[in-house]
N, C-alpha and C positions, 0 to 999 in steps of 0.2 A: 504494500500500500504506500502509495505516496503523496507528499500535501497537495490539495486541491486548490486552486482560486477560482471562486464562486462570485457573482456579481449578486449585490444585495439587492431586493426587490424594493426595498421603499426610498432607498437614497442615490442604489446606482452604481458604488463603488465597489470597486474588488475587495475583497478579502480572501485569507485565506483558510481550509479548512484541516487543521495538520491531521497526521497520521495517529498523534494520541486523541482527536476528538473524535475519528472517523472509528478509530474503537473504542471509545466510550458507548458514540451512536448503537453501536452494533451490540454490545454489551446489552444494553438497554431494550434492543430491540426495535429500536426507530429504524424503519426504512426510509425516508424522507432526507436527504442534506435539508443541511439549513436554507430558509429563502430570506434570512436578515444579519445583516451583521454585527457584532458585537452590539456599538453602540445603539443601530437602531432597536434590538431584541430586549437592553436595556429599558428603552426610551418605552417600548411597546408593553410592557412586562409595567413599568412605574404607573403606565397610562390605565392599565388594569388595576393597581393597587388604588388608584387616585380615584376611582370610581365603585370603591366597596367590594371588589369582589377578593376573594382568599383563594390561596394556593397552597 
């Protein structure tokens, strides 16, 4: 496996997705890469917390 660079859906920019998240993902069970980058997944994740809901 090797690192990926993925283009984030909400802002655009590349990132990248290394070898130790790509097995985490897989660990886990997520089929899906990421479709956001750090910062936006952040941003996205706060914007749920700011509006009541729990995780």
């Amino acid at each position: 496996m090797a690192d990926k660079t993925l283009i984030c859906k909400d802002c655009g920019k590349e990132f990248v997705f290394t070898e130790g998240e790509q097995a985490f993902y897989k660990e886990k069970g997520f089929e899906n890469e990421p479709q956001r980058c750090p910062d936006c997944r952040r941003a996205k994740k706060q914007q749920g917390n700011d509006r009541g809901y729990r995780q």
